[in-house]
C-alpha positions in Angstrom: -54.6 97.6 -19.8 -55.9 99.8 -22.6 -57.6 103.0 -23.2 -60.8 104.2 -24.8 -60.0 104.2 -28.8 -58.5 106.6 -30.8 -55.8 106.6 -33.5 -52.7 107.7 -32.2 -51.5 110.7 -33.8 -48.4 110.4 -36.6 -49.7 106.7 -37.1 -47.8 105.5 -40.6 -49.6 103.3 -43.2 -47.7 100.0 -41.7 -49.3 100.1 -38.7 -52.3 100.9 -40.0 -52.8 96.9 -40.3 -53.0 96.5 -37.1 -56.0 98.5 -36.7 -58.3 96.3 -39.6 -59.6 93.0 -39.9 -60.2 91.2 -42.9 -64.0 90.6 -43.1 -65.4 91.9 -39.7 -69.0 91.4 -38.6 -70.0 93.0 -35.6 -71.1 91.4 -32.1 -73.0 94.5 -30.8 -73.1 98.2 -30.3 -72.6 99.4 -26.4 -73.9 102.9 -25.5 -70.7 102.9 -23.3 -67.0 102.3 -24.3 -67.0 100.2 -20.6 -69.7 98.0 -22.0 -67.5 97.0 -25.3 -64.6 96.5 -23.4 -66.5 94.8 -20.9 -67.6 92.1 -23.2 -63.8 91.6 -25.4 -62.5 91.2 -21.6 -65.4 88.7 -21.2 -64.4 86.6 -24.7 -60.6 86.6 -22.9 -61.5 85.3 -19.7 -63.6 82.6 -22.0 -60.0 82.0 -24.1 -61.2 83.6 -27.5 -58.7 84.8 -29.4 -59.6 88.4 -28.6 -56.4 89.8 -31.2 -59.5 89.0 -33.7 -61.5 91.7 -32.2 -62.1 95.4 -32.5 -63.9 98.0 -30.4 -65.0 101.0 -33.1 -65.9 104.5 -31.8 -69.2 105.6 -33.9 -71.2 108.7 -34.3 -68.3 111.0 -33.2 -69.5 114.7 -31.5 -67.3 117.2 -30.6 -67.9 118.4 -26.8 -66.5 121.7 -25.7 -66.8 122.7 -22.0 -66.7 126.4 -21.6 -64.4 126.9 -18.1 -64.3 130.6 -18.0 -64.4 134.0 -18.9 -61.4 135.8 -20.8 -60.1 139.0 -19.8 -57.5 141.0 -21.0 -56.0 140.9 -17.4 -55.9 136.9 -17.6 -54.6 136.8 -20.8 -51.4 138.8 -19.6 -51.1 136.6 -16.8 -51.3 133.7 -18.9 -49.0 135.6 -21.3 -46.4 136.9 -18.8 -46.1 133.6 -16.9 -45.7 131.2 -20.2 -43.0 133.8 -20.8 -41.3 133.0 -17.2 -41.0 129.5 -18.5 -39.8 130.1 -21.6 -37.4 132.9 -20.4 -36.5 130.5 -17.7 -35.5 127.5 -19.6 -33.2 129.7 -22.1 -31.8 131.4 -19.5 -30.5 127.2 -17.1 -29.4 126.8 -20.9 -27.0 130.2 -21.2 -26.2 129.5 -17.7 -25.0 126.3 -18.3 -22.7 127.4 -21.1 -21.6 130.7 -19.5 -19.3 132.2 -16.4 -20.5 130.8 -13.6 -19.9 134.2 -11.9 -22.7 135.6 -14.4 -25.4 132.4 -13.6 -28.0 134.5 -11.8 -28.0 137.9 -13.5 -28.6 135.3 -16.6 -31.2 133.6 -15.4 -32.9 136.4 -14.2 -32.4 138.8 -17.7 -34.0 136.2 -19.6 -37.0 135.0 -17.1 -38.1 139.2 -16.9 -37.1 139.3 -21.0 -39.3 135.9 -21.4 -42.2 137.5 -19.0 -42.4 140.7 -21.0 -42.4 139.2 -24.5 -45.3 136.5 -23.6 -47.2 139.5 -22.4 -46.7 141.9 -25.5 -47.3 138.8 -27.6 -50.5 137.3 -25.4 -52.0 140.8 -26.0 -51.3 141.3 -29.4 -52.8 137.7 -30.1 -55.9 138.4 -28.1 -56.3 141.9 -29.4 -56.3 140.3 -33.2 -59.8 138.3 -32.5 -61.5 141.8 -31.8 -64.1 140.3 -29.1 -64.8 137.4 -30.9 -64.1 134.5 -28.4 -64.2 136.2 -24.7 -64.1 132.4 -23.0 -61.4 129.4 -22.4 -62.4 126.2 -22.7 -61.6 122.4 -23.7 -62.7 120.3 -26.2 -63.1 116.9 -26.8 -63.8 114.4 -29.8 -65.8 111.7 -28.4 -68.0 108.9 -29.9 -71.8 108.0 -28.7 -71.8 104.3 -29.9 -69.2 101.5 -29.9 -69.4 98.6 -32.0 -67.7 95.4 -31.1 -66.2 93.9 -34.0 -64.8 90.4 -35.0 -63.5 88.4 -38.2 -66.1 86.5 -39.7 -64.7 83.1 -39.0 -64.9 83.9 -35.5 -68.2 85.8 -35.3 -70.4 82.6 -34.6 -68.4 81.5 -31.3 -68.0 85.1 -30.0 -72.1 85.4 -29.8 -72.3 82.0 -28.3 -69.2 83.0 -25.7 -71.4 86.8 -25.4 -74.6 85.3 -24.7 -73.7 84.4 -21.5 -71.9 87.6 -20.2 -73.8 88.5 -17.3 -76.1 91.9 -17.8 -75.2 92.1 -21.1 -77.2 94.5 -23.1 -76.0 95.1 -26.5 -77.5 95.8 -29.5 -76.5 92.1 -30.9 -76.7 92.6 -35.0 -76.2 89.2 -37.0 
């Protein structure tokens, strides 16, 4: 099983092969990914040789949802609590390589020392954009069209094999 298209981040130029063809023609453009996988799942229950196909994200947009406001009281919790991980991990490490007598006053000097710098350091950061972005949120590249693609040799069976998918409703191009 697959999922929706992207290129994988720290992808080296000899892999990049595997994401061309040689002279591809496209089959159709989906308004959903579901729909182009839909119909390459249709040409391999039909025993095409789907390695010969490609599903292309087009017309990227970026999305951002906005999921709340930012104050300066959740950006020291935010701070202090990424600073409790931190301070906890490098304090199981000291422990680990320390007297065992001295384990939990370890752990615990680092976890408070980790809280306090991730809240000095969460402040500071959020101090230095003056107002400027009062709001968390995520973002998300996404595309709006996908195009089906094939090599050319193939491109003549796959339309034949695509007529018959049941509700199909691309955009064939020939």
């Amino acid at each position: 099983m697959s999922s929706q298209p992207g290129m994988p981040r720290g992808m080296g130029p000899g892999r990049m092969t595997a994401l061309t063809l040689d002279y591809p023609m496209s089959l159709g453009v989906y308004d959903k990914y579901d729909d182009a996988q839909k119909a390459v799942d249709f040409l391999s229950d039909h025993e095409f040789p789907v390695q010969n196909c490609m599903i292309v994200g087009t017309e990227l947009k970026q999305v951002e949802r906005v999921t709340g406001r930012l104050t300066r009281g959740r950006v020291a919790l935010g701070g202090a609590l990424s600073g409790v991980w931190l301070g906890l991990f490098v304090g199981l490490i000291f422990a680990l390589f320390g007297n065992n007598n001295e384990m939990l006053a370890t752990v615990l000097s680092t976890v408070i020392f980790g809280a306090i710098f991730g809240l000095v350091w969460a402040l500071l950061g959020y101090a230095a954009t003056q107002g400027k972005r009062d709001f968390t949120s995520v973002s998300q590249v996404v595309a709006t069209k996908y195009e089906v693609l094939v090599e050319h040799k193939l491109a003549q069976k796959a339309r034949e094999l695509l007529a018959h998918l049941p509700g199909s409703g691309p955009s064939l191009t020939h």
